[in-house]
C-alpha positions as CSV (number, residue, x, y, z in Angstrom):
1,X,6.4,-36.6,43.0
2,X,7.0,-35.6,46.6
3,X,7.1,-32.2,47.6
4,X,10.0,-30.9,49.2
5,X,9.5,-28.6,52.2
6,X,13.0,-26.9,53.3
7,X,13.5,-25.4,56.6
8,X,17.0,-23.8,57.4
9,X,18.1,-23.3,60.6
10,X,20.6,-20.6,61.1
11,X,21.2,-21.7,64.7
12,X,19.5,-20.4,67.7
13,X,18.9,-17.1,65.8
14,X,16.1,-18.3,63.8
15,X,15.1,-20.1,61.2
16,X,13.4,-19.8,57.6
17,X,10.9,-22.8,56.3
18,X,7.9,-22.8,54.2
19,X,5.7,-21.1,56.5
20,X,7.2,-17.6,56.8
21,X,8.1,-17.8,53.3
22,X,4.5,-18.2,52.0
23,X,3.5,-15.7,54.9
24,X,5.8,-13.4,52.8
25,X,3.9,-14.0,49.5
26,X,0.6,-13.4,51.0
27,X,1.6,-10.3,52.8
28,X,3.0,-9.0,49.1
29,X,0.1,-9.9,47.6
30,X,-2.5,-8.6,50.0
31,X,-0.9,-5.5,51.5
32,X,-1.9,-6.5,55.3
33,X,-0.2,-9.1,57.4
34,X,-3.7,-9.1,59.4
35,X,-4.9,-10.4,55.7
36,X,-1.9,-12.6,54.7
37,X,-2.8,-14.4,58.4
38,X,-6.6,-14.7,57.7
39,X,-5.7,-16.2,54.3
40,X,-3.4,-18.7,55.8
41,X,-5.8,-19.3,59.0
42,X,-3.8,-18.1,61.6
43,X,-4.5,-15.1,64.0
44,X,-3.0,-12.1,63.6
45,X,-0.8,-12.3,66.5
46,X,0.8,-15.5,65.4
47,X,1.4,-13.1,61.8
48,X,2.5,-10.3,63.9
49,X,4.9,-13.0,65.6
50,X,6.5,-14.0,62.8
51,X,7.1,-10.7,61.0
52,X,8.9,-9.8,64.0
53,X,10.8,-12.7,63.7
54,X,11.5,-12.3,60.2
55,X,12.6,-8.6,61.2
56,X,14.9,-9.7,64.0
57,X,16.5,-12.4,61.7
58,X,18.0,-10.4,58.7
59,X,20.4,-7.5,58.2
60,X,17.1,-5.5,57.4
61,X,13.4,-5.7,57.7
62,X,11.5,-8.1,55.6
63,X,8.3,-6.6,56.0
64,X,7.5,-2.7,56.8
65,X,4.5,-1.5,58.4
66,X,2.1,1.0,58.7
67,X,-0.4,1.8,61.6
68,X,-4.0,1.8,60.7
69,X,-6.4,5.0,61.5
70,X,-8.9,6.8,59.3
71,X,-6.7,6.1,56.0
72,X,-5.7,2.6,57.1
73,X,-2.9,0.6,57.6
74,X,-0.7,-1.7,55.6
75,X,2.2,-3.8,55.1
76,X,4.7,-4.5,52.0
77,X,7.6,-7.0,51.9
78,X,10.8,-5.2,51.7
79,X,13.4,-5.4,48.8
80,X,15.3,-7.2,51.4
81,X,12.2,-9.4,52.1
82,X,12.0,-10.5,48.2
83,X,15.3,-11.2,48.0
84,X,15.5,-13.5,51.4
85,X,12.2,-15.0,49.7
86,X,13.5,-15.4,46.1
87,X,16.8,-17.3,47.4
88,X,14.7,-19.1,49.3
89,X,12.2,-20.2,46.4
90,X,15.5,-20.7,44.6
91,X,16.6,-23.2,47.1
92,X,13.5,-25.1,46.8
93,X,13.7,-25.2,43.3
94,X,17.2,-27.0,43.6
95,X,16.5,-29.1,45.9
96,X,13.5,-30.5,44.0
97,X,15.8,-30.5,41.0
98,X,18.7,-32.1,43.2
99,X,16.9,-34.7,45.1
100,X,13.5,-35.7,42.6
101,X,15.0,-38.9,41.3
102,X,15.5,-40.0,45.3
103,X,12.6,-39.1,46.6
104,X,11.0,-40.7,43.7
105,X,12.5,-43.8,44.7
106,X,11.8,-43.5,48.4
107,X,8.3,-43.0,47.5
108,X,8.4,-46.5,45.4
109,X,9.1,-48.0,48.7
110,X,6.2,-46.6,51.0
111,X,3.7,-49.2,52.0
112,X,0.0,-49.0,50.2
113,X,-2.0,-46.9,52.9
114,X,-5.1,-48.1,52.8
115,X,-8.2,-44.7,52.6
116,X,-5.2,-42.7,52.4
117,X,-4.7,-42.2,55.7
């Protein structure tokens, strides 16, 4: 079945997709957004970037920080950020559940690609 990759825009104010939402789960399950970037291949600026994105976007921050230094530094997703993360899981979830039988059927119609390419 296809997978179904949701991105909603909110306007010119931002917008959530796949990519910060995953950033999310790998900051909550690494406790560093330096980490969470590594483990998705992207610098740590570009994960920076998007935390303060993330930040800027919602009524509160997603993700909190802490400075590094002799004890170290960190990062945890907010109760705000698992709740803008589980509604968004959620809407993936219904969409998939929504939209499966048509996507099925679109796929039914793709041409053979030869080498899958």
């Amino acid at each position: 079945m296809p997978d179904f990759r949701i991105r909603v825009v909110f306007g010119p104010g931002g917008m959530m997709g796949p990519g910060k939402a995953d950033l999310l789960e790998h900051i909550r399950a690494t406790g560093s957004i330096a980490a969470a970037g590594r483990e998705m291949g992207m610098s740590y600026r570009r994960a920076w970037q998007l935390v303060e994105t993330l930040n800027a976007m919602f009524a509160g921050p997603l993700v909190e920080s802490t400075r590094g230094g002799a004890r170290g530094g960190g990062a945890q997703v907010t109760a705000t950020g698992e709740a803008v993360l589980a509604e968004y899981r959620a809407l993936e979830a219904a969409a998939r559940a929504a939209g499966g039988a048509h996507a099925a059927r679109l796929r039914a119609m793709l041409a053979d690609i030869p080498d899958g390419k």
